[in-house]
C-alpha positions in Angstrom: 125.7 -61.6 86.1 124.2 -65.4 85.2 127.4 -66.0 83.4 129.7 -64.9 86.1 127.6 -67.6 88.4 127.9 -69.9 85.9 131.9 -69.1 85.5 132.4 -69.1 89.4 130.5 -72.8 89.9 132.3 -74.4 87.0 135.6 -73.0 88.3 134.6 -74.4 91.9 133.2 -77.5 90.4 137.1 -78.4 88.4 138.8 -77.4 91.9 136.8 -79.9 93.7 137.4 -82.8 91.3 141.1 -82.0 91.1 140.9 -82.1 94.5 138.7 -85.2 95.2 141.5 -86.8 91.9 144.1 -86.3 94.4 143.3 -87.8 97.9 144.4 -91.3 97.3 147.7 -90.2 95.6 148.5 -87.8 99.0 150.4 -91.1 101.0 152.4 -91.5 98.4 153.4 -88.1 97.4 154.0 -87.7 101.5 156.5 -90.6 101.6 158.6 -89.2 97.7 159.0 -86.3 100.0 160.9 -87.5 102.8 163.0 -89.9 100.9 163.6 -86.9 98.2 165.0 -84.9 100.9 168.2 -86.2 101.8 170.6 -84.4 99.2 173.8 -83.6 101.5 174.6 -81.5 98.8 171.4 -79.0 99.3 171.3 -79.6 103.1 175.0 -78.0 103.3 173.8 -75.1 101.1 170.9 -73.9 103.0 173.0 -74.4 106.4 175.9 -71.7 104.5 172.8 -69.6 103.5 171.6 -69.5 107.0 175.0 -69.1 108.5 175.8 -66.1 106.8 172.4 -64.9 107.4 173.2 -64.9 111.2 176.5 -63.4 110.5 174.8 -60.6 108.9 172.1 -60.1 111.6 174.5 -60.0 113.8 176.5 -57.1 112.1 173.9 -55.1 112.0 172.6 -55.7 115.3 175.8 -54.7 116.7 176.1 -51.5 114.8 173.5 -49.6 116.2 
C-alpha cells in the first residue's frame, strides 16, 4: 500500500511540473493556433464532410 502512495504522489508530483513547465509557453501556443488554422484546403473539406452529413440526416429523417 506505501508504495502505491508513493507511486500516486510521484505521478501527481511530474503532472504538476509539466504543468507548472507549460504556463508561460500557453500565449504562444494560443496565437500558432489561430494563424495554423487557415488551410482553405481543410476548411472546404470539413464543410463537404458536414454537407453530406446533413444530406444524410436528412434522408433518414424523411424515411420514417
Amino acid at each position: 500500500m506505501r508504495s502505491e502512495a508513493g507511486i500516486i504522489v510521484a505521478i501527481t508530483a511530474a503532472v504538476t511540473a509539466y504543468i507548472e513547465e507549460e504556463k508561460p509557453l500557453q500565449p504562444l501556443m494560443a496565437r500558432r493556433r489561430l494563424t495554423g488554422a487557415s488551410n482553405s484546403w481543410s476548411g472546404s473539406g470539413r464543410e463537404e464532410i458536414m454537407r453530406m452529413r446533413t444530406l444524410w440526416q436528412r434522408r433518414i429523417a424523411s424515411g420514417r
